[in-house]
PABALO-995851 format. One record per atom (N, C-alpha, C, CB): residue number from 1; atom name; z, x, y. Coordinates in steps of 0.1 Angstrom, whole numbers. Glycine has a CB too. Layout:
<recs>
+-------+------+-------+-------+-------+
! lumlo ! seza !    zz !    xx !    yy !
+-------+------+-------+-------+-------+
!   NUM !   CA !     Z !     X !     Y !
...
+-------+------+-------+-------+-------+
</recs>
This chain:
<recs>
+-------+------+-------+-------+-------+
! lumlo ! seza !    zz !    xx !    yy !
+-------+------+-------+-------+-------+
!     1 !    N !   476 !   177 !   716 !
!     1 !   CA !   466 !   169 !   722 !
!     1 !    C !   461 !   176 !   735 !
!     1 !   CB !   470 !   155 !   725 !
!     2 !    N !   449 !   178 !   734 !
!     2 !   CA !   443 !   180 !   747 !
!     2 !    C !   437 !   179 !   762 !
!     2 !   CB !   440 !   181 !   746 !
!     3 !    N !   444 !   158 !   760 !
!     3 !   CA !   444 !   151 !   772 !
!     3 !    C !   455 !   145 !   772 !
!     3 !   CB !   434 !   143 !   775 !
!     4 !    N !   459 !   137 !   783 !
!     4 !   CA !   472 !   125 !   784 !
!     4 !    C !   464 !   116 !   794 !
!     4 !   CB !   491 !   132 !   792 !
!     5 !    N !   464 !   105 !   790 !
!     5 !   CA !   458 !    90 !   798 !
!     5 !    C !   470 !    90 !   811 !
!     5 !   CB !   459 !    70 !   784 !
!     6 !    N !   468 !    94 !   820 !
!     6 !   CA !   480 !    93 !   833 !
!     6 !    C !   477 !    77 !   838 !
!     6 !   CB !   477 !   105 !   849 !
!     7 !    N !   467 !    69 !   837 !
!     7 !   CA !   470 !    56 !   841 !
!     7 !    C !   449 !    47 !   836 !
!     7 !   CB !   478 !    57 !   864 !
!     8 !    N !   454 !    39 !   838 !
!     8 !   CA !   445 !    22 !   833 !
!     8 !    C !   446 !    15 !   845 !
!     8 !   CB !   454 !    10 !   819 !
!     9 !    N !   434 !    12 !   849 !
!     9 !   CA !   435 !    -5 !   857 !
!     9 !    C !   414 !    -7 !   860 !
!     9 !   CB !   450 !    -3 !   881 !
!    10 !    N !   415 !   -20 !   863 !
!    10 !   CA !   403 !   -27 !   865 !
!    10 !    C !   399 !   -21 !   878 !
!    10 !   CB !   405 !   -44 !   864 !
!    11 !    N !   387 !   -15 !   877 !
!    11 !   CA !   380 !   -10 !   888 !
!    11 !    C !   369 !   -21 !   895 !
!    11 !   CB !   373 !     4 !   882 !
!    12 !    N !   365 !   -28 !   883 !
!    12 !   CA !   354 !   -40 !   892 !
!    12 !    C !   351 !   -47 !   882 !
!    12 !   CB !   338 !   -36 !   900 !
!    13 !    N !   349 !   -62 !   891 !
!    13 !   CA !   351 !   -72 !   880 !
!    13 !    C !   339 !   -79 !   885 !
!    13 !   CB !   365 !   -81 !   880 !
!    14 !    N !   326 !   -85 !   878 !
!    14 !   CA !   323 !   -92 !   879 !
!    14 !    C !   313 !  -106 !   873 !
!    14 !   CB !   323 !   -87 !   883 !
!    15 !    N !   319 !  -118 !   873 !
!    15 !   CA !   317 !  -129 !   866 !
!    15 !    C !   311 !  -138 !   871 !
!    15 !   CB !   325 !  -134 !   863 !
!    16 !    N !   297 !  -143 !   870 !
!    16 !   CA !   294 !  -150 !   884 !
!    16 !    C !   286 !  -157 !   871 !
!    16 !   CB !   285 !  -143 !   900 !
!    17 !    N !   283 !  -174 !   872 !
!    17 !   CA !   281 !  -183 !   864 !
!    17 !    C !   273 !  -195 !   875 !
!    17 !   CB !   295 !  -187 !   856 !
!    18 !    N !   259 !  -189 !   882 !
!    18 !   CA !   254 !  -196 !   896 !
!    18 !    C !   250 !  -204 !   895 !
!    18 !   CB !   246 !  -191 !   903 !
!    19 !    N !   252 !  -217 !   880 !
!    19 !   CA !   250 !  -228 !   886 !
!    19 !    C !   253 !  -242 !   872 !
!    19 !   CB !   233 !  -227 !   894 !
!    20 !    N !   257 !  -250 !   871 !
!    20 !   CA !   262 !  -256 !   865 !
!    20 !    C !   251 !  -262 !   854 !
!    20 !   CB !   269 !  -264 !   872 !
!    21 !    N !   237 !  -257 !   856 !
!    21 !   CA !   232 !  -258 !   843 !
!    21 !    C !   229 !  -246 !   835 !
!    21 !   CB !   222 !  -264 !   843 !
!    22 !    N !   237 !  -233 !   843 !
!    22 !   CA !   235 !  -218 !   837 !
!    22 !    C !   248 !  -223 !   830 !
!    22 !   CB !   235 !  -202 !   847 !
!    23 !    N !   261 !  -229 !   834 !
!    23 !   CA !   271 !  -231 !   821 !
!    23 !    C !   269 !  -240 !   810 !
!    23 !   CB !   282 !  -237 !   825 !
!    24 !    N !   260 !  -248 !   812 !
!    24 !   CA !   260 !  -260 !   801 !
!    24 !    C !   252 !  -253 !   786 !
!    24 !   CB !   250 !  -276 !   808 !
!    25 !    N !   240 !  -245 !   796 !
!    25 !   CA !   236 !  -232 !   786 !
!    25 !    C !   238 !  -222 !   780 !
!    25 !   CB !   231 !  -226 !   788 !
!    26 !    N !   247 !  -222 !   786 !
!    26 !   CA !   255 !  -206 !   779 !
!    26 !    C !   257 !  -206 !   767 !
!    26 !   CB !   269 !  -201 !   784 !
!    27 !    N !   266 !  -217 !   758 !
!    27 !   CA !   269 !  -215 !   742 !
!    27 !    C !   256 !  -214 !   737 !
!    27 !   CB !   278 !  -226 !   734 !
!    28 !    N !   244 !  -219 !   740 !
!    28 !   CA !   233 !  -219 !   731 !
!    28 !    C !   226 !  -213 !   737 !
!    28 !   CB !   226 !  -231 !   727 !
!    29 !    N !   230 !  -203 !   745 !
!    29 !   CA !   222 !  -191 !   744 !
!    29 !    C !   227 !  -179 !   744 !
!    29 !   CB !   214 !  -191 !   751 !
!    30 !    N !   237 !  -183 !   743 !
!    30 !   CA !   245 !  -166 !   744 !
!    30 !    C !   236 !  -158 !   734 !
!    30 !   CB !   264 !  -165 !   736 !
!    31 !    N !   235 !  -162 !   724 !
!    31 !   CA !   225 !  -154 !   712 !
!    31 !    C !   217 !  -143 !   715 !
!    31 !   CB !   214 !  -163 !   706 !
!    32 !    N !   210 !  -144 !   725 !
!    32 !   CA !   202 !  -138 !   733 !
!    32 !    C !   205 !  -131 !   745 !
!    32 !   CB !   193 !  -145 !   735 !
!    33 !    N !   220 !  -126 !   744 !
!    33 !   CA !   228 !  -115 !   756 !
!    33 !    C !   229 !  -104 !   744 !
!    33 !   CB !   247 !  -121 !   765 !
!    34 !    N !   229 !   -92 !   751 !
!    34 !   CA !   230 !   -79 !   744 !
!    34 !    C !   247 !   -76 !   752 !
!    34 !   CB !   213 !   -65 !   749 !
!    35 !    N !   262 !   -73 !   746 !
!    35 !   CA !   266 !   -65 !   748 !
!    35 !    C !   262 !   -50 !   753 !
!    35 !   CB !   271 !   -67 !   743 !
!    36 !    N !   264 !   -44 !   760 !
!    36 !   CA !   264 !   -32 !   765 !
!    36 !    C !   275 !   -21 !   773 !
!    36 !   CB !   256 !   -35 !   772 !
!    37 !    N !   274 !   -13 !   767 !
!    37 !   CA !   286 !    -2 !   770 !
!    37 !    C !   276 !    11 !   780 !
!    37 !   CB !   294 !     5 !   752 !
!    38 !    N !   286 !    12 !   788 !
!    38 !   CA !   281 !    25 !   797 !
!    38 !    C !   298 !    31 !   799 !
!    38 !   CB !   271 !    20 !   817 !
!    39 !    N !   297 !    42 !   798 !
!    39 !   CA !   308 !    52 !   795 !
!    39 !    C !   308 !    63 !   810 !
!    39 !   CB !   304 !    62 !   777 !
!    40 !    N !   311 !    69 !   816 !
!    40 !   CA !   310 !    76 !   827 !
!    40 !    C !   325 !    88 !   832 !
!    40 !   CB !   307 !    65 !   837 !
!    41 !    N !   321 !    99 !   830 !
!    41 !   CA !   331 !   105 !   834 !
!    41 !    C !   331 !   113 !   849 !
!    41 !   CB !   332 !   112 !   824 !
!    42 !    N !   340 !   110 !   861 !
!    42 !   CA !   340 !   114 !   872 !
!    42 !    C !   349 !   129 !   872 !
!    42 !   CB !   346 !   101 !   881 !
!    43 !    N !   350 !   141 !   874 !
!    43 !   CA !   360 !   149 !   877 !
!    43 !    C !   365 !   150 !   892 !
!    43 !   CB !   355 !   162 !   872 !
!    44 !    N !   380 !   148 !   890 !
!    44 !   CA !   384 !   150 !   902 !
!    44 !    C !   393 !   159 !   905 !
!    44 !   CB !   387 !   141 !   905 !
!    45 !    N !   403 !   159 !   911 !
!    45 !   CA !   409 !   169 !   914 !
!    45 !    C !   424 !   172 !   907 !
!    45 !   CB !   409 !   167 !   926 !
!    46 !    N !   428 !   188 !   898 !
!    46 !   CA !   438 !   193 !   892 !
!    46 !    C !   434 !   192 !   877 !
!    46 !   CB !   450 !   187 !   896 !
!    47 !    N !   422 !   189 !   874 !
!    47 !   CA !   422 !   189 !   856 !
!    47 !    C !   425 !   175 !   859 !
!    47 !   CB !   435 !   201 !   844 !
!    48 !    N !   419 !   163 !   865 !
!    48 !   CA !   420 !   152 !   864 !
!    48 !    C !   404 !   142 !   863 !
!    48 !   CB !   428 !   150 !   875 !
!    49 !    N !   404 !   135 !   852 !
!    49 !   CA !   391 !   132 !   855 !
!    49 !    C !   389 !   113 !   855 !
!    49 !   CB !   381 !   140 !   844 !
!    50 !    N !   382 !   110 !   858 !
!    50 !   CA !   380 !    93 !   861 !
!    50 !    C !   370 !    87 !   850 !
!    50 !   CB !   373 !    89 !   877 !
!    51 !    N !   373 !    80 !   839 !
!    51 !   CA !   368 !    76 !   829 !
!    51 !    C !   364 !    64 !   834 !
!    51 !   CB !   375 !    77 !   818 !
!    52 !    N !   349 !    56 !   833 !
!    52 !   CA !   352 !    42 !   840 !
!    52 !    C !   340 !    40 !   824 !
!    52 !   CB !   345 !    37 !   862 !
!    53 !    N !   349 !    30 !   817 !
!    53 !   CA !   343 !    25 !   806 !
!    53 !    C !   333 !    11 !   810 !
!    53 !   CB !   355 !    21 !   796 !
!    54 !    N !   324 !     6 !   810 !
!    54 !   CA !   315 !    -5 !   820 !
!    54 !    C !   314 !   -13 !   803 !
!    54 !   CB !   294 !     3 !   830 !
!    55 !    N !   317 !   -26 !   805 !
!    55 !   CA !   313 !   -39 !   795 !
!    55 !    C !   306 !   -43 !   803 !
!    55 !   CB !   322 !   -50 !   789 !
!    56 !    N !   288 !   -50 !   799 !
!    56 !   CA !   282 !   -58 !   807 !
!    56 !    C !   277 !   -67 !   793 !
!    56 !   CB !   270 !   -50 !   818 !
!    57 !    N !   275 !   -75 !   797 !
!    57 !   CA !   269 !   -87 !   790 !
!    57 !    C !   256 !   -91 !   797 !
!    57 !   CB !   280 !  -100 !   790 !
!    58 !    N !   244 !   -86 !   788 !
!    58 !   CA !   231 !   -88 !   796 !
!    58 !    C !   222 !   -96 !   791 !
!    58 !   CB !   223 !   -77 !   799 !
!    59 !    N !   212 !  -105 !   792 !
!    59 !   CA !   205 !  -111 !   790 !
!    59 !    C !   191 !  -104 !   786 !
!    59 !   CB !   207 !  -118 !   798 !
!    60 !    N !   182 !  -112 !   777 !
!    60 !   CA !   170 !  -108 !   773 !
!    60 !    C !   162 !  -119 !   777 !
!    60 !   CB !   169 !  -105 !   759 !
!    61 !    N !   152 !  -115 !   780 !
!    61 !   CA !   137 !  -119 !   788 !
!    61 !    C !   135 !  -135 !   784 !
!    61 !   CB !   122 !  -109 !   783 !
!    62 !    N !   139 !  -138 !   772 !
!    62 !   CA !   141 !  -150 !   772 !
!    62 !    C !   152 !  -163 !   778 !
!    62 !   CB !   140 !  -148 !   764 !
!    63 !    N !   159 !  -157 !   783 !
!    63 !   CA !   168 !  -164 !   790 !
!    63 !    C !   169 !  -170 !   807 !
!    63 !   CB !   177 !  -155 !   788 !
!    64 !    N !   170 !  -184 !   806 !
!    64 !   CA !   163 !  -188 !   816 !
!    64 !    C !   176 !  -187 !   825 !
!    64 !   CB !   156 !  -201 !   814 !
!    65 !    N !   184 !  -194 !   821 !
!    65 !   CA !   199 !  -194 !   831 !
!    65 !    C !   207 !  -181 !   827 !
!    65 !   CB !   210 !  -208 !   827 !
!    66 !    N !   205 !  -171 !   841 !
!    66 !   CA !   212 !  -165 !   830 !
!    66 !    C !   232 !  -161 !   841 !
!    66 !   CB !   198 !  -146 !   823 !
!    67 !    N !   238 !  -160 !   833 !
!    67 !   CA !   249 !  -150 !   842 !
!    67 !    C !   254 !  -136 !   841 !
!    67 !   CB !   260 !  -155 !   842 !
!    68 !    N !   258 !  -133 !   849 !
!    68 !   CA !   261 !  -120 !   852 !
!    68 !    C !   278 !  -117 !   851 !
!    68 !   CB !   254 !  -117 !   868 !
!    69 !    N !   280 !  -107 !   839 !
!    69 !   CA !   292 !  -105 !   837 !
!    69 !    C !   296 !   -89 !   829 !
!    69 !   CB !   296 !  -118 !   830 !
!    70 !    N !   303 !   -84 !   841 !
!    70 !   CA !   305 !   -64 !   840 !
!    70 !    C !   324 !   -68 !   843 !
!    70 !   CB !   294 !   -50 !   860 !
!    71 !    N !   323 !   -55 !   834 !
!    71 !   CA !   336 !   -55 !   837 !
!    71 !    C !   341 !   -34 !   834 !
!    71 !   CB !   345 !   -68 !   826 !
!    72 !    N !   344 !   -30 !   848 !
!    72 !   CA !   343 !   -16 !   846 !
!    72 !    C !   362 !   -13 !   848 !
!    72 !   CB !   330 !    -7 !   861 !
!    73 !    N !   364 !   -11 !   835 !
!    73 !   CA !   376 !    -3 !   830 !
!    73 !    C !   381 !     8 !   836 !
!    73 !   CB !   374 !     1 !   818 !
!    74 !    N !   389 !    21 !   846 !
!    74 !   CA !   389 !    27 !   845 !
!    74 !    C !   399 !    38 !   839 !
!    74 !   CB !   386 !    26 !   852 !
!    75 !    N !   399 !    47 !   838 !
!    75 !   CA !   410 !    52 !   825 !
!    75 !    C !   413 !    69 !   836 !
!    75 !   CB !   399 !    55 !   803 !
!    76 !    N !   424 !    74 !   840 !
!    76 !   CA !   424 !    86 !   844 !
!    76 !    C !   435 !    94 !   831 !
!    76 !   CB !   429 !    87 !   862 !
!    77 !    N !   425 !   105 !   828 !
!    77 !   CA !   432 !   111 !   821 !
!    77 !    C !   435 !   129 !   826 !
!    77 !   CB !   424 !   109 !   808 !
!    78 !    N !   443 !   135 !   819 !
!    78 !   CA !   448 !   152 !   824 !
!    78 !    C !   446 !   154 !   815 !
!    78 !   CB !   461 !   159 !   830 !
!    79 !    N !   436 !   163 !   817 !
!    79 !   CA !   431 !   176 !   809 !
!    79 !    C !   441 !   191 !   809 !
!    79 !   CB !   416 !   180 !   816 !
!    80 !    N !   448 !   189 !   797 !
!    80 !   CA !   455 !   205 !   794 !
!    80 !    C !   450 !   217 !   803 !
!    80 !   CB !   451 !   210 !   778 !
!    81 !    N !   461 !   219 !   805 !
!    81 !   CA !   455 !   238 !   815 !
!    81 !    C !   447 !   248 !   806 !
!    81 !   CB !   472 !   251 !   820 !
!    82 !    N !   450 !   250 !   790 !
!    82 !   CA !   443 !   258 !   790 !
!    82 !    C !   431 !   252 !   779 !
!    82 !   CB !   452 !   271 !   787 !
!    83 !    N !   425 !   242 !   782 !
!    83 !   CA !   417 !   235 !   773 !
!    83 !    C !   402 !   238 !   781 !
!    83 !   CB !   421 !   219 !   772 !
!    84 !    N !   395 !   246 !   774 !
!    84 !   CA !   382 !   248 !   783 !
!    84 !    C !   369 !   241 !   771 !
!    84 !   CB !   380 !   269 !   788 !
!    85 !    N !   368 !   237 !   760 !
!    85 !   CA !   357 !   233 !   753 !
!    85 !    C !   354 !   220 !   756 !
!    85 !   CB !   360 !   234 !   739 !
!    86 !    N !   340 !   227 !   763 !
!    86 !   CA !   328 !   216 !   770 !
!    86 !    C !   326 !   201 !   761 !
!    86 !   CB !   311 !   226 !   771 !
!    87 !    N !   326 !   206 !   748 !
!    87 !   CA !   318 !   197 !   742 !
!    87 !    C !   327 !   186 !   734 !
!    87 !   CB !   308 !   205 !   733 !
!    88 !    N !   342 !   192 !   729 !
!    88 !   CA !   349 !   181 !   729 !
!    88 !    C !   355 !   179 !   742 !
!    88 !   CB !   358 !   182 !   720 !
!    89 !    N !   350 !   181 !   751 !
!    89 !   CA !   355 !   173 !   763 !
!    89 !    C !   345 !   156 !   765 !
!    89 !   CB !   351 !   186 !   778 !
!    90 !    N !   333 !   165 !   766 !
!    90 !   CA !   326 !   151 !   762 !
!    90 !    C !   325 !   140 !   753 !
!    90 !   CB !   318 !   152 !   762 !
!    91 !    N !   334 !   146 !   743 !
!    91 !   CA !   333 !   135 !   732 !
!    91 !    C !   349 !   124 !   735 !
!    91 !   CB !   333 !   145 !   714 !
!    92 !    N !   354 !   129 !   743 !
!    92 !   CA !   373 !   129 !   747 !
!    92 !    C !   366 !   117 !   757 !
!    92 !   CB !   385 !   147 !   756 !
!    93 !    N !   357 !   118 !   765 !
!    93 !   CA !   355 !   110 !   777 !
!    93 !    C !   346 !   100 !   767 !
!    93 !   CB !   347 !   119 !   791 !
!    94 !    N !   335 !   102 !   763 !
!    94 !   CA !   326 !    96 !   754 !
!    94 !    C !   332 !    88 !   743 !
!    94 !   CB !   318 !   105 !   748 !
!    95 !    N !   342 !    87 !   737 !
!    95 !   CA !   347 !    83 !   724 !
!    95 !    C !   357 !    80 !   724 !
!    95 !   CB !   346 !    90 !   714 !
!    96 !    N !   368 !    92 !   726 !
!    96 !   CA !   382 !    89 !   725 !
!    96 !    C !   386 !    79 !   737 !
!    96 !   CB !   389 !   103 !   726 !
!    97 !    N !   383 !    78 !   748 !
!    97 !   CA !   391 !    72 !   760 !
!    97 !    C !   384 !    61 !   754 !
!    97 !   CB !   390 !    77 !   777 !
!    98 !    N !   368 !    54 !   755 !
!    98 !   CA !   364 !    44 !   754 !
!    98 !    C !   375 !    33 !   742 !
!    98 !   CB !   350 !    47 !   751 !
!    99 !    N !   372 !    43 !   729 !
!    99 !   CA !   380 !    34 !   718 !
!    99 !    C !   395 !    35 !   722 !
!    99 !   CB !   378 !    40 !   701 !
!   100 !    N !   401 !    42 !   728 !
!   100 !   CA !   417 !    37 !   733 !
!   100 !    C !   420 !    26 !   744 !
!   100 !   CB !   424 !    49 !   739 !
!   101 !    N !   409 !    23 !   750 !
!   101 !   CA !   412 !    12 !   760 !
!   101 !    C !   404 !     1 !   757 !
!   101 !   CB !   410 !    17 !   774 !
!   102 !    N !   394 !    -2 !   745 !
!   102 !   CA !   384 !   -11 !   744 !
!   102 !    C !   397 !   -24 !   741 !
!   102 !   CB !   371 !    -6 !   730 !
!   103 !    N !   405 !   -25 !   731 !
!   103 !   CA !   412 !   -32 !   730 !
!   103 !    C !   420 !   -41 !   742 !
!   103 !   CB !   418 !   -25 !   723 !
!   104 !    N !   422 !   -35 !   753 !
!   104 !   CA !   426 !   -39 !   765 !
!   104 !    C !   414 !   -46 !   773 !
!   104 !   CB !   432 !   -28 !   772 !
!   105 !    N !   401 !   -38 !   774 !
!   105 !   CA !   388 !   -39 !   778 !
!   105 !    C !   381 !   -54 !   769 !
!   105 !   CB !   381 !   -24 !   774 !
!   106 !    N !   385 !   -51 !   758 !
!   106 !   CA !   385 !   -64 !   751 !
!   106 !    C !   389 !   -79 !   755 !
!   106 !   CB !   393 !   -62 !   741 !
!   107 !    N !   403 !   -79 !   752 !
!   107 !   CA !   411 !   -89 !   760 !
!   107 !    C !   405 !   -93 !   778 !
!   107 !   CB !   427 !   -82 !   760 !
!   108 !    N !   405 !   -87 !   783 !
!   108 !   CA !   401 !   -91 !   798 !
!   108 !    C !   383 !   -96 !   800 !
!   108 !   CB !   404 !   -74 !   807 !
!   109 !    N !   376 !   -91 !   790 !
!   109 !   CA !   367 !   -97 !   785 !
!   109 !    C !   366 !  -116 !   780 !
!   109 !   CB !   366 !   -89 !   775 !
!   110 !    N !   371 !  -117 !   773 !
!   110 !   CA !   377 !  -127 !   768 !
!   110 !    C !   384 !  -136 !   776 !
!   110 !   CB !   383 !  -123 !   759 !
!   111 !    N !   390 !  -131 !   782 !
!   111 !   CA !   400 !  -136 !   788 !
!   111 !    C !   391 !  -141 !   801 !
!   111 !   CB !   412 !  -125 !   790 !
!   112 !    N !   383 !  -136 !   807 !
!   112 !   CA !   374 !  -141 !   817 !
!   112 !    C !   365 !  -156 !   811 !
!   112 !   CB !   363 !  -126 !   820 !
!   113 !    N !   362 !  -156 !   800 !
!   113 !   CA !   353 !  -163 !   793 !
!   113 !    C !   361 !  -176 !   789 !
!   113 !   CB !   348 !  -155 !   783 !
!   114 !    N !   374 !  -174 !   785 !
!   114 !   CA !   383 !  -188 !   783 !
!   114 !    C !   389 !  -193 !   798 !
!   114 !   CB !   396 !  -186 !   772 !
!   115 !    N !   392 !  -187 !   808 !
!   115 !   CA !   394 !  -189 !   821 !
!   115 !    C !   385 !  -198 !   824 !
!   115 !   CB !   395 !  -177 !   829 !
!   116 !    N !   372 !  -197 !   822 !
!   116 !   CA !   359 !  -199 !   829 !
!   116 !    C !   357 !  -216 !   822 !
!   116 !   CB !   346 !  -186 !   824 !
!   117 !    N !   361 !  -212 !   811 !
!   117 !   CA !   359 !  -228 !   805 !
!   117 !    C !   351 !  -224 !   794 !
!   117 !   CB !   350 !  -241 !   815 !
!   118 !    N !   348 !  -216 !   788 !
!   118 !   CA !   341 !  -214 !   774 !
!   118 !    C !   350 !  -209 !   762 !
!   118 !   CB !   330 !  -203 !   775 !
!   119 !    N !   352 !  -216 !   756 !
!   119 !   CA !   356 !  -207 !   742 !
!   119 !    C !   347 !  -210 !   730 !
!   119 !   CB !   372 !  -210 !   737 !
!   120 !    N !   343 !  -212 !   729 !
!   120 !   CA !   330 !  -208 !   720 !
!   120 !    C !   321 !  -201 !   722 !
!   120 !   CB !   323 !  -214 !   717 !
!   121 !    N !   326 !  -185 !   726 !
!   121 !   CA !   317 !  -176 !   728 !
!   121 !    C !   331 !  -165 !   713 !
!   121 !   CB !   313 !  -171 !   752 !
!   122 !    N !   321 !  -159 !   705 !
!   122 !   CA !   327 !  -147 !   697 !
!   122 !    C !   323 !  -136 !   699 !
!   122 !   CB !   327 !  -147 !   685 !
!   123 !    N !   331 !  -122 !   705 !
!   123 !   CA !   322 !  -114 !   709 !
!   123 !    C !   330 !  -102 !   702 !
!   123 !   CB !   319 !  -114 !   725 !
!   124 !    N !   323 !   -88 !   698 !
!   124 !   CA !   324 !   -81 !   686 !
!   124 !    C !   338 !   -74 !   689 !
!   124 !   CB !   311 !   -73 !   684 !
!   125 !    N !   348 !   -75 !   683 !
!   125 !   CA !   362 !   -69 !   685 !
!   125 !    C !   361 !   -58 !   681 !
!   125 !   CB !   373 !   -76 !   679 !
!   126 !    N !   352 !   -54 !   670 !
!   126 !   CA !   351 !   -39 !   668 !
!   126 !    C !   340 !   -29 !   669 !
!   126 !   CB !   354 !   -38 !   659 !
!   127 !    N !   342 !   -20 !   677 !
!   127 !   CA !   325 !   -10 !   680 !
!   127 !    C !   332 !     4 !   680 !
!   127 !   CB !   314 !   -12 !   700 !
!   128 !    N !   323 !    10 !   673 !
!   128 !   CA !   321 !    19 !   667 !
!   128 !    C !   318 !    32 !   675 !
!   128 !   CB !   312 !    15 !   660 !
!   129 !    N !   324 !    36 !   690 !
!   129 !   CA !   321 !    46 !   699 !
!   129 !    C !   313 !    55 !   694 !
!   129 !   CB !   332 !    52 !   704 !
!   130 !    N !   322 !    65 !   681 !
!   130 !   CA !   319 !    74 !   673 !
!   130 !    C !   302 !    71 !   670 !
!   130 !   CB !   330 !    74 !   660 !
!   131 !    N !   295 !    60 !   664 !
!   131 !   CA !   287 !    63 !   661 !
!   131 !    C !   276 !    63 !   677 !
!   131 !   CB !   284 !    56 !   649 !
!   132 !    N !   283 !    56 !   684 !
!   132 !   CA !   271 !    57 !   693 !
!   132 !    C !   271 !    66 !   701 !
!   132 !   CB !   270 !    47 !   698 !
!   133 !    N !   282 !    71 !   702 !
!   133 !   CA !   280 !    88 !   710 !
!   133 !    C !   268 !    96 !   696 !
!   133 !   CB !   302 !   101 !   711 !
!   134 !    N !   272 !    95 !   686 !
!   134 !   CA !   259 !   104 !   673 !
!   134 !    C !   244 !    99 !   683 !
!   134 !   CB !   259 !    94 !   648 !
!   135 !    N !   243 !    85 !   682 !
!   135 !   CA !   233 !    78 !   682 !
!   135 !    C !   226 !    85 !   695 !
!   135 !   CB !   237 !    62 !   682 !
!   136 !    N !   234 !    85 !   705 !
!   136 !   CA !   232 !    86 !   722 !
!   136 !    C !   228 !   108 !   718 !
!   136 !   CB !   256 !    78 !   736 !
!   137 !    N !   235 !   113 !   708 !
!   137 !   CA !   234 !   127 !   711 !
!   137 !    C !   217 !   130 !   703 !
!   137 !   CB !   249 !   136 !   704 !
!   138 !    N !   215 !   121 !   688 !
!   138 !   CA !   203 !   123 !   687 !
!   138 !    C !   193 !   117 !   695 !
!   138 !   CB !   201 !   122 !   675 !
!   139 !    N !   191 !   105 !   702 !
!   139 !   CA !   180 !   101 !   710 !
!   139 !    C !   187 !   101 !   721 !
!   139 !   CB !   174 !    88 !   707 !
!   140 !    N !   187 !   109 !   725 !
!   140 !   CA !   192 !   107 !   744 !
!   140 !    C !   190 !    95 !   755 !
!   140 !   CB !   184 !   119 !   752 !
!   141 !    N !   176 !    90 !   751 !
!   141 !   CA !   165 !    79 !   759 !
!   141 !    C !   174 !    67 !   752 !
!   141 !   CB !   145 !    80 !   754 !
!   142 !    N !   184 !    63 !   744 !
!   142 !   CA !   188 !    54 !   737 !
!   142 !    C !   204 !    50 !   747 !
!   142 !   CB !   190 !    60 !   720 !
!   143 !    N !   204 !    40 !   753 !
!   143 !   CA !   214 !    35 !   756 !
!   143 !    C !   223 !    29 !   745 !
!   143 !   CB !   211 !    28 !   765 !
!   144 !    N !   235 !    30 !   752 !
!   144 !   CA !   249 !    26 !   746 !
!   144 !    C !   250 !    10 !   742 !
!   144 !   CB !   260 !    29 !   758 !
!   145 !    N !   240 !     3 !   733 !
!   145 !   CA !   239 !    -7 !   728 !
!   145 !    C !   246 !   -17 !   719 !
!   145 !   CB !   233 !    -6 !   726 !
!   146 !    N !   253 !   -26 !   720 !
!   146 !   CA !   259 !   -31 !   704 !
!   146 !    C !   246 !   -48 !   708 !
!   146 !   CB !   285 !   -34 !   702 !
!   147 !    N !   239 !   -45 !   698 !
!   147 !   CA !   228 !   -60 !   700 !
!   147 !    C !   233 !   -75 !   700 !
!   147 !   CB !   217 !   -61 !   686 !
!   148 !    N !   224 !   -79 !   698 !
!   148 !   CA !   228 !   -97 !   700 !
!   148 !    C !   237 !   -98 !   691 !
!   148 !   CB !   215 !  -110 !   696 !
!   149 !    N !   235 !   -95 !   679 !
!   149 !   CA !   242 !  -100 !   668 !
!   149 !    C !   255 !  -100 !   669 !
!   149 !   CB !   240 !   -94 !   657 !
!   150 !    N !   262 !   -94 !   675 !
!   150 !   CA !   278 !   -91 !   675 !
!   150 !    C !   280 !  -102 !   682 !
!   150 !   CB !   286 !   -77 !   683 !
!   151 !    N !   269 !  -115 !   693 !
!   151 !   CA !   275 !  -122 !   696 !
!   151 !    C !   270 !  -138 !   690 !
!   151 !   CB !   275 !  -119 !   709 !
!   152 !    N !   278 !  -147 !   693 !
!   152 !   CA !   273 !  -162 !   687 !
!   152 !    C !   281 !  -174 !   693 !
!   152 !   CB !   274 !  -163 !   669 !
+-------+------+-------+-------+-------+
</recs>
């Protein structure tokens, strides 16, 4: 292997639900939030780099109440000494780290949302990194999207 994950933890959390008829709305309209993934790789110091995987849950123009809920993952991984290929590097930061911590990224997701007092929210347990790094390499202008539908 050409990386090792040296450590996981929650870099920023935020859940904000501003007013008690944005909660009463939420199950019947979640429909109309786009999951969203932003992926980001920091290099830092010794072949060490800072992966911060971002979950946001965003709303579309139709949404009157809406809330605001990110949750940025970070992942530090070590990069092998004699590993120099640029391009699976990006796919290691792009793909591999995202799908090894989504499952955890998952849960804390969720886990914000039954804390809160909702559980009738289902949100998509499985995504597909691999294709959306393809997706993100042929249209560049294309953000990291999974649509409404994954939610209900």
């Amino acid at each position: 292997m050409s990386y090792k994950i040296v450590s996981k933890f929650i870099k920023d959390i935020s859940f904000e639900i501003p007013n008690t008829e944005t909660f009463l709305m939420l199950e019947k309209e979640i429909s109309k939030y786009n999951l969203n993934f932003d992926v980001k790789g920091i290099p830092l110091k010794n072949r060490i780099i800072e992966v911060n995987t971002i979950l946001t849950l965003a709303p579309n123009q139709e949404v009157k109440h809406k809330i605001l809920t990110e949750v940025n993952f970070a992942t530090l991984i070590s990069i092998d000494k004699n590993f120099e290929d640029k391009k699976e590097l990006k796919k290691i930061i792009l793909v591999e780290i995202p799908k090894a911590i989504y499952p955890t990224l998952y849960g804390i997701f969720v886990y914000l949302f039954k804390q809160a007092g909702i559980n009738n929210i289902s949100i998509e347990k499985e995504v597909n990194f691999e294709k959306m790094y393809l997706d993100k390499k042929l249209n560049p202008v294309n953000k990291n999207l999974i649509k409404e539908k994954t939610l209900s």
